[in-house]
Each structure stands twice: as C-alpha cells, then as structure tokens.
N, CA, C and O atoms as a GROMACS GRO file, in nm:
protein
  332
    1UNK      N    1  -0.712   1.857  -4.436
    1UNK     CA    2  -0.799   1.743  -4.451
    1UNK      C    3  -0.766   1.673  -4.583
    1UNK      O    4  -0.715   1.716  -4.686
    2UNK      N    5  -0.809   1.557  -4.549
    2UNK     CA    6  -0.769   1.470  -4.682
    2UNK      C    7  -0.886   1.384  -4.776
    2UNK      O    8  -0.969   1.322  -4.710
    3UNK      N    9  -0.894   1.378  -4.899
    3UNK     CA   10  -1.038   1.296  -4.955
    3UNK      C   11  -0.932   1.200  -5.026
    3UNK      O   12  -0.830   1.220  -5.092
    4UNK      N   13  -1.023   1.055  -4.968
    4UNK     CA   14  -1.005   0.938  -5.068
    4UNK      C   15  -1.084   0.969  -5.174
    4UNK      O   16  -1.199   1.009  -5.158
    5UNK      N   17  -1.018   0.950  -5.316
    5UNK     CA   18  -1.076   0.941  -5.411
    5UNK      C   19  -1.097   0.799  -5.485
    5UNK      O   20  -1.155   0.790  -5.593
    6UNK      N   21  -1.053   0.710  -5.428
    6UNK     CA   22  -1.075   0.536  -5.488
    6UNK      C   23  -0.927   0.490  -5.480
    6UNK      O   24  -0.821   0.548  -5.504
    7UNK      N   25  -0.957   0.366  -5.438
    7UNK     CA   26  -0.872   0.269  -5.399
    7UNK      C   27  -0.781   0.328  -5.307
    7UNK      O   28  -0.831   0.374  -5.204
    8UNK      N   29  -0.650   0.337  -5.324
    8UNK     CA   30  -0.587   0.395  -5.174
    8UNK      C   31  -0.507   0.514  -5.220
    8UNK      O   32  -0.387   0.536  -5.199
    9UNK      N   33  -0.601   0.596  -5.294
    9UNK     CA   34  -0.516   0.730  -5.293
    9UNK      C   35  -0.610   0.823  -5.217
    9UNK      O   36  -0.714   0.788  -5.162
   10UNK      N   37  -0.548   0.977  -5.221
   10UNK     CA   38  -0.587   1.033  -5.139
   10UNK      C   39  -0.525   1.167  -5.141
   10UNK      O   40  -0.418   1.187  -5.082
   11UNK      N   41  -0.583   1.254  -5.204
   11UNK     CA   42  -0.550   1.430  -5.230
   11UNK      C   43  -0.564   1.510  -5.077
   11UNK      O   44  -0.643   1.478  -4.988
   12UNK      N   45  -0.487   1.598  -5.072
   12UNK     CA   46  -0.550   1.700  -4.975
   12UNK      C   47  -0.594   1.816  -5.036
   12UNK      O   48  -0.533   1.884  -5.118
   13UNK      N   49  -0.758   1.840  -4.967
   13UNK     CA   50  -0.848   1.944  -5.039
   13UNK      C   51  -0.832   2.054  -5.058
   13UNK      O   52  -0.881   2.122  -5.147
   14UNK      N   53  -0.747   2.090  -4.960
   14UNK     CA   54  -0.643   2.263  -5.001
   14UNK      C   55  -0.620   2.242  -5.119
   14UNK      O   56  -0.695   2.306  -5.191
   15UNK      N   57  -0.512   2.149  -5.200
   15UNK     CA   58  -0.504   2.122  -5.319
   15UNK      C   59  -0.604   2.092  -5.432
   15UNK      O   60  -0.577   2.113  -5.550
   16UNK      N   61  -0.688   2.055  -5.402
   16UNK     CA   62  -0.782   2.004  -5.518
   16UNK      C   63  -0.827   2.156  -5.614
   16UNK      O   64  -0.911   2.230  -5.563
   17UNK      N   65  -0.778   2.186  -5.724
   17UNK     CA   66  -0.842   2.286  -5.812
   17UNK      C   67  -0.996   2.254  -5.835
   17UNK      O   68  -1.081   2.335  -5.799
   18UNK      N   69  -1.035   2.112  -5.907
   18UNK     CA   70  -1.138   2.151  -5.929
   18UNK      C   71  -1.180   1.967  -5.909
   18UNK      O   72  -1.090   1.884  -5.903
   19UNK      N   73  -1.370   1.915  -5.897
   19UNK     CA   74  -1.323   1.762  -5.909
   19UNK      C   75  -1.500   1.783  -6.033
   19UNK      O   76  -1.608   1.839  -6.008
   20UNK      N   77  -1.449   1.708  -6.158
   20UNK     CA   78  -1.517   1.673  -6.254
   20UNK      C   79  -1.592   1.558  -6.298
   20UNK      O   80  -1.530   1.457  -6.330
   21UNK      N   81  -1.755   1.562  -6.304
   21UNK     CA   82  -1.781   1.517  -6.438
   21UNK      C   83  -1.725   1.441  -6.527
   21UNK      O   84  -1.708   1.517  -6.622
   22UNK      N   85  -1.671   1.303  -6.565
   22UNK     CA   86  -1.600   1.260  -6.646
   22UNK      C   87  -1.650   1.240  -6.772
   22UNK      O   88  -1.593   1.232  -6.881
   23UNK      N   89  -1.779   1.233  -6.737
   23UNK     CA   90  -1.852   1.165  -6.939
   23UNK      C   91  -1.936   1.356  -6.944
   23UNK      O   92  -2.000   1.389  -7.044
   24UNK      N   93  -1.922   1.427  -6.858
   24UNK     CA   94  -2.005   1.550  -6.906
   24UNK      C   95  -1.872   1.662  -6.931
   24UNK      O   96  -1.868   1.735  -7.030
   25UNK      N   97  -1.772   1.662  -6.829
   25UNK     CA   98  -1.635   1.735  -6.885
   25UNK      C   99  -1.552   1.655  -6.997
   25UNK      O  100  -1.484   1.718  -7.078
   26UNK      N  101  -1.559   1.525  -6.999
   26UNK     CA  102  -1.516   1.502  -7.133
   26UNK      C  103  -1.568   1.528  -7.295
   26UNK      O  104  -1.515   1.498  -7.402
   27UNK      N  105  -1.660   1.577  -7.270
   27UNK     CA  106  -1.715   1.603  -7.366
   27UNK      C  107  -1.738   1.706  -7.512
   27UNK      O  108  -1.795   1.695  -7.621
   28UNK      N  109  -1.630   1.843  -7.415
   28UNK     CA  110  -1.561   1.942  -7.464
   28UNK      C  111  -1.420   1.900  -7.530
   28UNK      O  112  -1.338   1.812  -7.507
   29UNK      N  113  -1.432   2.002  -7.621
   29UNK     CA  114  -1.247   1.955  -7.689
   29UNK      C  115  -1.153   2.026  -7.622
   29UNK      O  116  -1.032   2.014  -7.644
   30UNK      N  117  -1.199   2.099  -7.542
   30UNK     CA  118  -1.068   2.213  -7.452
   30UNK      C  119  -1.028   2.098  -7.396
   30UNK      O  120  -0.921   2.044  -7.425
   31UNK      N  121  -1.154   2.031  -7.270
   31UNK     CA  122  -1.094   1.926  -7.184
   31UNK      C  123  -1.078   1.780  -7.228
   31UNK      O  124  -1.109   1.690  -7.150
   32UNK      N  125  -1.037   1.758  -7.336
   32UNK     CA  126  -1.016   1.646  -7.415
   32UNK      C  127  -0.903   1.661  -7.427
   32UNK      O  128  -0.828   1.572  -7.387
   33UNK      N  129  -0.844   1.794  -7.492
   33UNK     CA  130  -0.713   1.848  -7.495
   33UNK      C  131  -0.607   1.846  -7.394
   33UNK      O  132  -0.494   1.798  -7.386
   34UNK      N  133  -0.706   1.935  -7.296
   34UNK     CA  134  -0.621   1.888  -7.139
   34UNK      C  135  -0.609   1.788  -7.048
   34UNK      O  136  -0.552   1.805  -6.941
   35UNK      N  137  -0.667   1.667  -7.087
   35UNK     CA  138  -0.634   1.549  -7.039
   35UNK      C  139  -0.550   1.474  -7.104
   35UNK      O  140  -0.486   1.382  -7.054
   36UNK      N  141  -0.546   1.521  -7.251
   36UNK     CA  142  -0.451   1.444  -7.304
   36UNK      C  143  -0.328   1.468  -7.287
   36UNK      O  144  -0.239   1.387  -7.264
   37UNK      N  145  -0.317   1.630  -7.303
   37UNK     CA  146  -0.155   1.671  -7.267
   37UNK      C  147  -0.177   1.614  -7.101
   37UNK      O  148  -0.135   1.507  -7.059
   38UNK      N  149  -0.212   1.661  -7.066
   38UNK     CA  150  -0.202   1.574  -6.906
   38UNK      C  151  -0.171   1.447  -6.892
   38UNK      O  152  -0.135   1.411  -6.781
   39UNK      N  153  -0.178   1.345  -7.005
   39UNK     CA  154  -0.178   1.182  -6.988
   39UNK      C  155  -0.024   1.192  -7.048
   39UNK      O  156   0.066   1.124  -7.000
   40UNK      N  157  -0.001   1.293  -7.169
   40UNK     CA  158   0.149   1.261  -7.205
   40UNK      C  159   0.245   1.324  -7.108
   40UNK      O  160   0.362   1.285  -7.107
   41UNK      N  161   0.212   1.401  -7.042
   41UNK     CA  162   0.308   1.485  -6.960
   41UNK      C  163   0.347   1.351  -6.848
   41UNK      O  164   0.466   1.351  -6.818
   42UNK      N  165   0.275   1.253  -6.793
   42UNK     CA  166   0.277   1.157  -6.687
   42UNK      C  167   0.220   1.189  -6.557
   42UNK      O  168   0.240   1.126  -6.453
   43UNK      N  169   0.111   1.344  -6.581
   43UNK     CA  170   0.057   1.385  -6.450
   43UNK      C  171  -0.079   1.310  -6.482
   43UNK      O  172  -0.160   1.338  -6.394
   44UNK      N  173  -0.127   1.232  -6.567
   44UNK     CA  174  -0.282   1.136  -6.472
   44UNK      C  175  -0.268   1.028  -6.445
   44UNK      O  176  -0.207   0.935  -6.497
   45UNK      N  177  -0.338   1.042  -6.344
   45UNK     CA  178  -0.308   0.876  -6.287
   45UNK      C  179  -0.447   0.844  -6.269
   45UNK      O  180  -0.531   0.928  -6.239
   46UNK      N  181  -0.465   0.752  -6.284
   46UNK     CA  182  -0.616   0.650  -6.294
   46UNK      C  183  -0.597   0.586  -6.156
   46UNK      O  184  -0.504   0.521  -6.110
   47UNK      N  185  -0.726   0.628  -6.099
   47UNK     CA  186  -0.743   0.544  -5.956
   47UNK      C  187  -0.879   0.462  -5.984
   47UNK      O  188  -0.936   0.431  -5.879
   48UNK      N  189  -0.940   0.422  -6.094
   48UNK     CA  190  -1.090   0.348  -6.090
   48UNK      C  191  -1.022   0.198  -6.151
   48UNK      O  192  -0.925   0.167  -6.220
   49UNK      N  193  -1.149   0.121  -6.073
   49UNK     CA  194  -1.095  -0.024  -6.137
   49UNK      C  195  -1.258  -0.090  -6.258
   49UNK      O  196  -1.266  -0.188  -6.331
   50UNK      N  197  -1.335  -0.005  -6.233
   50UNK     CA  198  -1.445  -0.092  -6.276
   50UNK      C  199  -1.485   0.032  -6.435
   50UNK      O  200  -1.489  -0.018  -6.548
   51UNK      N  201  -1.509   0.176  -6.416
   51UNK     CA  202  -1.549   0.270  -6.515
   51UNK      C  203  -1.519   0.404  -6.430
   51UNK      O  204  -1.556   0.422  -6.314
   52UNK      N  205  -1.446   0.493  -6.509
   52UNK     CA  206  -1.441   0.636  -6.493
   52UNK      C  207  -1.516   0.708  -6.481
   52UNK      O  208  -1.570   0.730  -6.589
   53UNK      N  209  -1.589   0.812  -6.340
   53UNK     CA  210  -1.666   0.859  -6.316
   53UNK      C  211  -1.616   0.992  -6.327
   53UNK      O  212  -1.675   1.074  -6.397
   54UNK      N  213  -1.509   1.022  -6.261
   54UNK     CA  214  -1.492   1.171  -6.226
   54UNK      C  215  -1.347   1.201  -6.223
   54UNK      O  216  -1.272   1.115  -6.176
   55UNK      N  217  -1.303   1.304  -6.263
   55UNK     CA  218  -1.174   1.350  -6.254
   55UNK      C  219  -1.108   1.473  -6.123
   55UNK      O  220  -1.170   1.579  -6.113
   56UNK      N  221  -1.017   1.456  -6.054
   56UNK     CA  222  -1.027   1.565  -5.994
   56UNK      C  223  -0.847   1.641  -6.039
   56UNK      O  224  -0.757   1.568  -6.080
   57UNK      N  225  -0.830   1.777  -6.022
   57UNK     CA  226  -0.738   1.862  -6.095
   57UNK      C  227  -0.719   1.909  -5.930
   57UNK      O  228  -0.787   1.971  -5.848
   58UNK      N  229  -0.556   1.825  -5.931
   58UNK     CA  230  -0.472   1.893  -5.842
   58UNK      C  231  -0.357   1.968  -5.827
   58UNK      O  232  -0.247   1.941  -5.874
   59UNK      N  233  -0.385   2.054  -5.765
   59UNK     CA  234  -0.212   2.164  -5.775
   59UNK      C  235  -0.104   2.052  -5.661
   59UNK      O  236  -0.163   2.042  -5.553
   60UNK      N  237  -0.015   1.998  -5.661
   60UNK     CA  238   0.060   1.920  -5.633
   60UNK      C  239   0.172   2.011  -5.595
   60UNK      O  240   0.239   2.006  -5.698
   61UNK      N  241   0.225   2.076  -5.529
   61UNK     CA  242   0.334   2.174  -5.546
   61UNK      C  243   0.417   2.234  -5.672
   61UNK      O  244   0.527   2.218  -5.724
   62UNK      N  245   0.273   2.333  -5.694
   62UNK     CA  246   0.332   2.375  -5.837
   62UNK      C  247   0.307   2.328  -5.997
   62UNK      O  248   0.313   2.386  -6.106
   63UNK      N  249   0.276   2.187  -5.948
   63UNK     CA  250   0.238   2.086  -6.043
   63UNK      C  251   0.146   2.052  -6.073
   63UNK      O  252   0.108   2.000  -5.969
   64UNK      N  253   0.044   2.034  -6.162
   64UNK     CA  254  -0.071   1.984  -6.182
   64UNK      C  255  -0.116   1.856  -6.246
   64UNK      O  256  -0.077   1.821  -6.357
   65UNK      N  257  -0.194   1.793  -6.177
   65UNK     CA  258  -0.212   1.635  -6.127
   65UNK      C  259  -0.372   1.622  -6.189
   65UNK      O  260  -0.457   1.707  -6.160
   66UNK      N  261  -0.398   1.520  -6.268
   66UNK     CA  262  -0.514   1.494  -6.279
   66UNK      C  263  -0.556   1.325  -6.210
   66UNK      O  264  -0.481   1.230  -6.233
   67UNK      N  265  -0.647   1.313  -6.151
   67UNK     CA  266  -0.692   1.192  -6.092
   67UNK      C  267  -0.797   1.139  -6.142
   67UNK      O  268  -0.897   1.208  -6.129
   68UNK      N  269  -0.818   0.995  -6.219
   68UNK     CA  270  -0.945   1.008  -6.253
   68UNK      C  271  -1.025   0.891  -6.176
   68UNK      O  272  -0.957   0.789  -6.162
   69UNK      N  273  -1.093   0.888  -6.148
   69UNK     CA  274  -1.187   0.828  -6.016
   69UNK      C  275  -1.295   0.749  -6.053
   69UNK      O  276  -1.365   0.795  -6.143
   70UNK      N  277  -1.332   0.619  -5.997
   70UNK     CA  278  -1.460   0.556  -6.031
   70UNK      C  279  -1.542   0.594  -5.955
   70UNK      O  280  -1.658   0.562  -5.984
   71UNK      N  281  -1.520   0.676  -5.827
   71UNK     CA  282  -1.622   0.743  -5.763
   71UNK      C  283  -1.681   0.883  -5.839
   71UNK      O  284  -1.615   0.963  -5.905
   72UNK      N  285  -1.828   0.888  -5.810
   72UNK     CA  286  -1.883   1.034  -5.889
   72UNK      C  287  -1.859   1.206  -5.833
   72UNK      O  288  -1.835   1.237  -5.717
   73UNK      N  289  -1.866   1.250  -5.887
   73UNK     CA  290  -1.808   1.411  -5.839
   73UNK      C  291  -1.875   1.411  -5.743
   73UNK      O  292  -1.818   1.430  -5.636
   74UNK      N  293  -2.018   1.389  -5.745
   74UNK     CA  294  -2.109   1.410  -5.632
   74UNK      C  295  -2.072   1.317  -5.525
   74UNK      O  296  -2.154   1.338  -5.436
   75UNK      N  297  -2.009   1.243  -5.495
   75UNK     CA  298  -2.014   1.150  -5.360
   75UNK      C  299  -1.874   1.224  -5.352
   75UNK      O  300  -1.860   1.269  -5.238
   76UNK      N  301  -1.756   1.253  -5.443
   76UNK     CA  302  -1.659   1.288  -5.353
   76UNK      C  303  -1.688   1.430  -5.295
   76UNK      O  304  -1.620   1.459  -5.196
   77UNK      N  305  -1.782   1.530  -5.341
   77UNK     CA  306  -1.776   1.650  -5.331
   77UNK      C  307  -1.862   1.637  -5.203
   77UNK      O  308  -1.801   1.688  -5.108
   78UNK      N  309  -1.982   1.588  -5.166
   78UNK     CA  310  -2.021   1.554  -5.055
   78UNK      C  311  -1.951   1.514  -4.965
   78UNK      O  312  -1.994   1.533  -4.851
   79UNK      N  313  -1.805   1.436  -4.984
   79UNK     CA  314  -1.725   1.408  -4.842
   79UNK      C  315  -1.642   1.489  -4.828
   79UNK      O  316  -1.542   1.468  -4.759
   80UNK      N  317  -1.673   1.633  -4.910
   80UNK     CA  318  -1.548   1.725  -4.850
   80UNK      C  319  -1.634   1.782  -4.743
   80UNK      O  320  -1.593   1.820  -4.633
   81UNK      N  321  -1.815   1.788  -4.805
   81UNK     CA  322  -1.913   1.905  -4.769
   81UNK      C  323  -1.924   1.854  -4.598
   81UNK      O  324  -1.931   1.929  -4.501
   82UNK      N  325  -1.922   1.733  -4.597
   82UNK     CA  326  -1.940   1.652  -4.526
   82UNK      C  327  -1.898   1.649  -4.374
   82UNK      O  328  -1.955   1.621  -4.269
   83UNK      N  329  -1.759   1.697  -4.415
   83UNK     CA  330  -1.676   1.682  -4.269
   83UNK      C  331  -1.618   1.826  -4.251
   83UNK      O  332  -1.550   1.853  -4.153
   0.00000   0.00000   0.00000
C-alpha cells in the first residue's frame, strides 16, 4: 500500500520507519541533528507548499529518506489506519 504525503509524492508504508510531529520532534537537538545531517546528505525532500507539519523517516532500499509534509502526522497516520 501506498500513502500520499502532499502534493504528488507518495511512500510505501512497509517503508515508512516512523511519520513525525514537525514543531514537537523538532524541538529536540538529537532530531535537529538528524535532519540536518539528513538535509546535507541530499536525503530530505520537502513536499509542503504552504508550512511544515510533519516529517515522515523512510527506509528507501537501505537508504534513509526524510519527507517533510504540510499534512499533520495525524491525518497521514489515519490514512494508513484507515484503509
């Protein structure tokens, strides 16, 4: 199965490690840390056009992918619960 996370991307949920909180997981310096090495490495990609709600952490084959989303954890985590 697959979740849109905003605009026209789209993870498959086998993959998804974990989907975050953006202003409540940003808020730690661990995950401040790991988004940043994540932004220099070239694994985040920004899918929001209006404000950053939520991040989701994907295993990509091997690879780890951060997505960050204008949709909220709670509406994407509901369309996994969902279907």
């Amino acid at each position: 199965m697959y979740l849109h996370i905003g605009n026209s991307f789209t993870v498959r949920t086998k993959d998804i490690i974990g989907i975050f909180d953006f202003d409540r997981a940003s808020e730690g310096k661990s995950t401040n840390l790991f988004l940043k090495r994540t932004e220099e490495s070239g694994n985040l990609i920004n899918t929001w056009e209006d404000f950053p709600k939520s991040f989701v952490v994907v295993n990509d084959r091997g690879e780890i992918k951060v997505f960050v989303s204008d949709i909220s954890s709670t509406s994407l985590e509901g369309r996994i619960l969902n279907k």
